[in-house]
N, C-alpha and C positions, 0 to 999 in steps of 0.2 A: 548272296549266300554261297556261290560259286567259290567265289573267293574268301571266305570267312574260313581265319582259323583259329585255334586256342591261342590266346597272348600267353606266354609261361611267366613273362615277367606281372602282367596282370592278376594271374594265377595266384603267383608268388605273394603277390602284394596281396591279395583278400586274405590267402590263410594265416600272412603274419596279425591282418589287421584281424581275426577272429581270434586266434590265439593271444591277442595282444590284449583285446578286451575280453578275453574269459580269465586272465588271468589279473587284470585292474580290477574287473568286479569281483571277481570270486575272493581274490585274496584281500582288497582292502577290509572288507569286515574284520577277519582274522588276524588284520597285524593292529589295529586300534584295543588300548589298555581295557582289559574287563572293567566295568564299572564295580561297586562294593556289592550294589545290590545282585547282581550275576551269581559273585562269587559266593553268598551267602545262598545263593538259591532262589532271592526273593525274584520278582518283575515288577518294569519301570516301565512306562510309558517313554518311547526317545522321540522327543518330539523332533530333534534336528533329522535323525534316520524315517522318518516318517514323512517330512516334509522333503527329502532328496527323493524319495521313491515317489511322491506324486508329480516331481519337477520332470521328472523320467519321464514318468507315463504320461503327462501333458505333454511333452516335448515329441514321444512318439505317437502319440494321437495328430498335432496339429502338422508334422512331416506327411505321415501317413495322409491326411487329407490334399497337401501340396499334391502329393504323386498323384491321388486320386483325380483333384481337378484338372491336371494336365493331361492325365490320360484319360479324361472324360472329354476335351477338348478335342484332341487327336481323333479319338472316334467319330465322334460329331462331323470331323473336316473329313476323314474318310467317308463316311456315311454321304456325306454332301456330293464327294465327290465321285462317287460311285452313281448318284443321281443326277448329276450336273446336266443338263441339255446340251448334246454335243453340235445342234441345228442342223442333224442329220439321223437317218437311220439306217444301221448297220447291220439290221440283222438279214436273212437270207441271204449274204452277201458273203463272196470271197474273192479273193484275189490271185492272180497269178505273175509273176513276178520274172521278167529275163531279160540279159544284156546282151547283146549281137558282138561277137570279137570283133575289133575293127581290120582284122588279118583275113577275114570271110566276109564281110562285110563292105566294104572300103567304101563303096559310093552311096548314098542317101537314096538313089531311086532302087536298090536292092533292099534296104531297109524297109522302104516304105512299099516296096511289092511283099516283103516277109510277112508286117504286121498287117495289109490289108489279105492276104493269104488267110493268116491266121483266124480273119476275123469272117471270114466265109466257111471256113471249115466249123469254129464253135456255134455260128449259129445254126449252122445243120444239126448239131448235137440234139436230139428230145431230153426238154427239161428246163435247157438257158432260155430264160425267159425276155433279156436285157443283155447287153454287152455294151462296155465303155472302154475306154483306152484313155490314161492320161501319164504323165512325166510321174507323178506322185499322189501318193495316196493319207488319207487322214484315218488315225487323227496327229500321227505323226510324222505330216509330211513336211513342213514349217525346212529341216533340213534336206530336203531331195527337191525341192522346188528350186526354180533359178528365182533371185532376189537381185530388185535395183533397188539402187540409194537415190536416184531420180528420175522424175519422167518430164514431160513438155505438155499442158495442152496448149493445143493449137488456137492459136488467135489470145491469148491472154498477156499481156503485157511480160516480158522480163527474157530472159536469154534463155535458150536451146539449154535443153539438161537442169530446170532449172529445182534445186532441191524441191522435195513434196512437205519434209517436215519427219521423215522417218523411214523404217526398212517396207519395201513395198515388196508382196509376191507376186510372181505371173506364173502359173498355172496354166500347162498347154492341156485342154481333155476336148472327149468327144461330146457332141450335141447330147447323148443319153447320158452322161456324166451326171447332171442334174437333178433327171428323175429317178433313175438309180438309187442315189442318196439320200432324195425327198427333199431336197436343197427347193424351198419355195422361191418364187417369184415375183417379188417386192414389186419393180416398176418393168413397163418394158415385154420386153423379147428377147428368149435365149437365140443363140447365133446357130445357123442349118449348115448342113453337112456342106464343106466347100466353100463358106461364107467364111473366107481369108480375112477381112477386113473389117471384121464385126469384131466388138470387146464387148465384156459383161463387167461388170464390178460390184464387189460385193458392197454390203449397204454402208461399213467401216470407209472405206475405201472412197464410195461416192460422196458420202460426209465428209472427208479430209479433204476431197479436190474440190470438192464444189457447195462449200457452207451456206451458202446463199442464196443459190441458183440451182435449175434444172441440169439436170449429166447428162438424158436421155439427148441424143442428135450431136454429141457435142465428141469433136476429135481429138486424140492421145494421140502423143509422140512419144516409143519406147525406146530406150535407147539400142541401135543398132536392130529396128526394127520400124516397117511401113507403119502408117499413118491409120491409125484403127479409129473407128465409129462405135460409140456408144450405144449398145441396141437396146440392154435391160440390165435391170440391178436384180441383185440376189441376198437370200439372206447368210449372216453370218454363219462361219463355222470357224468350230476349235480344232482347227488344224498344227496346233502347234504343241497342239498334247492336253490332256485332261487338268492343268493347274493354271495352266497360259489362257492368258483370256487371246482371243479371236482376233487374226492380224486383217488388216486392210490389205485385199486381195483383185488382184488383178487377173480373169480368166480369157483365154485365146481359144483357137483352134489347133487342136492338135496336128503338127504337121508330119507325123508317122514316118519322119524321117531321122530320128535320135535312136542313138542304140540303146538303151534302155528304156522300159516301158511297162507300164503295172496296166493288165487287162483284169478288169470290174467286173463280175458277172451275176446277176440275179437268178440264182440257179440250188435247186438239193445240191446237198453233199457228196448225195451219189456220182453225180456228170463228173466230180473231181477226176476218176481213170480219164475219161473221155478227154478229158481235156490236155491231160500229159501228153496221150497218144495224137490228138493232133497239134502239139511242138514238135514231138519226134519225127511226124511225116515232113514236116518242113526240114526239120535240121535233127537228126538221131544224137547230134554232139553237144547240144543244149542244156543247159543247168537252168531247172523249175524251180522256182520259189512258190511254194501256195499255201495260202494260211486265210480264214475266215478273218471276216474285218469282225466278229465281236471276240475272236481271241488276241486280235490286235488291243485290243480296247482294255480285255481281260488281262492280258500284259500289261500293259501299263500300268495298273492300276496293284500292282505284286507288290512294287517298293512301298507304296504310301502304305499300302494293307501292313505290310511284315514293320515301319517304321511307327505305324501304330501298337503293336503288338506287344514292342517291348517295353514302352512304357505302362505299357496295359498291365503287363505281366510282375513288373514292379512293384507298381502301384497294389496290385492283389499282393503279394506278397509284402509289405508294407502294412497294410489293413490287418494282415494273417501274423505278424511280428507285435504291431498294435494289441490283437485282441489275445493272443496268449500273455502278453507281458500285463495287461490289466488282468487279466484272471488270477496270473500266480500272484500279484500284490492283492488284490483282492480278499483270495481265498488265507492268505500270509495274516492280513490284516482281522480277517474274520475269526480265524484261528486264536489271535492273540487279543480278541475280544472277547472269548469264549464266557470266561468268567460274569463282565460285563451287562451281557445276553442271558447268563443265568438271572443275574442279578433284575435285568428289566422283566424276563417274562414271569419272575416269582412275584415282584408287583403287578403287573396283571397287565403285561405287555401281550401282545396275542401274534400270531406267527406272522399276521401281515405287515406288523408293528415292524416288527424285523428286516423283514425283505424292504419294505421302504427306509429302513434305514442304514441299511447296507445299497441300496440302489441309487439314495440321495447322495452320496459321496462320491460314486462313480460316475455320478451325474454333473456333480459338480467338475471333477475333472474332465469331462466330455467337452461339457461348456466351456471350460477353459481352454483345453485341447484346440478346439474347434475354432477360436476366436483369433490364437495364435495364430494356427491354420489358413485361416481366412485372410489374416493380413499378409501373411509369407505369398500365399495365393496369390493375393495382387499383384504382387511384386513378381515374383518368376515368370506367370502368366504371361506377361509383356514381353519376356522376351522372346516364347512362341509364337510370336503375333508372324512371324516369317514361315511357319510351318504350317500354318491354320490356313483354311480353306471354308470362306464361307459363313465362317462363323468368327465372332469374334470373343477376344481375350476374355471379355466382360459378359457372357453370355450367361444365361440365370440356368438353363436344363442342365448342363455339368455339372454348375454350383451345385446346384439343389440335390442331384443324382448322387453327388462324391458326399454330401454332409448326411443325408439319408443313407446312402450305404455304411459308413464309417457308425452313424449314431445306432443304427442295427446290431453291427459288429459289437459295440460299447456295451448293448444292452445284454446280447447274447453273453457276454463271457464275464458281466457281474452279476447276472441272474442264478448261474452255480452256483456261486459262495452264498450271493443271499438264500436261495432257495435251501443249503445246507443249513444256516443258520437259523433261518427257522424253524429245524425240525430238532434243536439241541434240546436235551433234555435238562429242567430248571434243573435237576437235583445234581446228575452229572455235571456241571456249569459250573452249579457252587463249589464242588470239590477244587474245578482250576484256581479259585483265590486262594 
């Protein structure tokens, strides 16, 4: 939305396209020859002008449903995914975010004296219940993690580097990284402070390398990396954002010698000062990044929200084009039934007589409407199926939400005219023929 501005040429184009149709509908009645009967005063029943205006209002009824069902869908995949199980929890949790110049910085064991500095100082803080240290943080960490396209286990037949079958993460964090998260513990043992040589893998991960067999005891060869032991399997997380399903991940120890590094801390919002101020004592020339992991979350999930929204907004407005355009035909048609209506309730039509049969025509267009509707549905629907989350194209809660709302709509704005027509009086009636 940063970036969003008025298209003029778009602009341009709706008001010719309004202008363009206020002037085809308005003026083609007006440029077709008066009929005899007009000219004389009498009324004719036009059956061709009768049957354009229900092609109308069917046509805007079963469009109007299109919109309806797609942004019923849309919703649905937001909704989903706003609940989706990220196999972690985020909440009491934030993060602190900073890179080490490599011009102050230069050697690895001033690095790794910084961040174990750092990490002495926050848990002095009253409040930090937890501290973790890792390379990157979810649920959008999929791009800040290092990524191999191969690894080796040891001892299994075929050459050093030899593909796995897809992109693999490795994940350097600390031992409380885990619990922090609520990241359960499938098989195994998480790897202890100083346990260089221990790997963990998530349950993706231990399923792609080892289909068949047990991963617990078993060695990984990374590439440009010692010879790790498998200690324990962990369960999946959606680390690679809220629509990505969950990568096969690889976790190490963090070796607090990289200049960048996201510190995890289980802690109120209050300790946030606290925690600025000891960066500052280490290094005053330090740039803080700190932002809660469920506003991290809560981001994310802005585009799908606001990409919902405008179909949403549509679609109502769609429904709200639908039911004034059935009302003015409606109430048009009631109008020039006036006579007719006289005519039935002086034979001993009664006022309910009426409203059902003013509500059966508009019913019948609904049905119509709707059928249309339904089959266009099909068809557009599919090609959402890239947008959806969760749900699919074919899903009956939307259907059924979008033909309920719309048949409401239908009802509400032919229930005026009929309700007007039944209150005509026979005598005044008669005088319309």
């Amino acid at each position: 939305m940063e970036e969003a501005t008025v298209d003029w040429r778009i602009a341009g184009f709706s008001l010719l396209a309004a202008v363009t149709a206020s002037l085809l509908f308005g003026l083609a009645p007006a440029m077709r020859s008066p009929s005899p009967e007009a000219l004389t005063g009498g009324r004719i029943a036009g059956r061709r002008r009768e049957r354009l205006r229900a092609a109308l209002v069917i046509s805007q009824i079963g469009l109007s449903l299109i919109l309806l069902c797609g942004a019923g869908l849309l919703i649905q995949s937001v909704h989903n995914m706003a609940n989706a199980p990220l196999g972690m929890e985020t909440s009491s949790l934030f993060s602190a975010f900073a890179q080490l110049p490599g011009a102050r910085y230069p050697h690895p064991a001033q690095r790794a004296a910084f961040w174990n500095g750092l990490r002495e100082r926050l848990a002095a803080v009253p409040g930090v219940e937890a501290i973790g240290i890792a390379d990157s943080l979810p649920p959008e960490g999929r791009t800040q993690a290092r990524i191999y396209s191969s690894i080796h286990v040891e001892g299994r037949p075929g050459r050093e580097g030899q593909p796995t079958g897809g992109m693999v993460v490795v994940r350097e964090v600390s031992p409380s990284y885990f619990q922090m998260l609520r990241i359960p513990v499938r098989k195994g043992r998480l790897f202890a402070e100083g346990e260089k040589q221990a790997i963990v893998l998530s349950e993706k991960m231990a399923a792609r390398m080892f289909p068949n067999e047990a991963a617990l005891g078993r060695r990984i060869v990374l590439t440009g990396e010692a010879t790790l032991e498998v200690t324990g399997i962990v369960g999946d997380v959606r680390n690679g954002g809220l629509t990505a399903s969950s990568d096969p991940e690889i976790y190490i120890l963090n070796s607090r010698e990289r200049p960048r590094q996201y510190v995890l801390l289980r802690a109120d919002k209050r300790v946030m000062p606290f925690v600025r101020e000891a960066f500052r004592e280490l290094d005053p020339r330090l740039t803080v990044e700190m932002a809660t992991l469920d506003e991290r979350v809560r981001h994310m999930r802005v585009r799908p929200r606001f990409q919902s929204m405008l179909p949403g907004g549509f679609a109502a407005a769609g429904l709200l084009l639908a039911a004034i355009g059935l009302y003015g035909v409606m109430a048009l048609l009631t109008t020039q039934r006036t006579g007719e209506i006289g005519v039935r309730m002086a034979l001993g039509a009664s006022p309910g007589d009426i409203r059902k049969m003013v509500l059966r025509q508009a019913g019948w267009w609904a049905a119509a409407g709707v059928t249309i509707g339904l089959c266009g549905a099909a068809a557009c629907t599919k090609l959402m199926e890239g947008l959806l989350y969760g749900v699919k194209a074919t899903a009956a809660l939307p259907l059924v939400g979008a033909v309920g709302s719309l048949l409401l709509a239908v009802l509400a704005a032919a229930w005026l005219p009929a309700r007007r027509a039944s209150h005509v009086a026979p005598v005044e009636a008669l005088r319309e023929l």
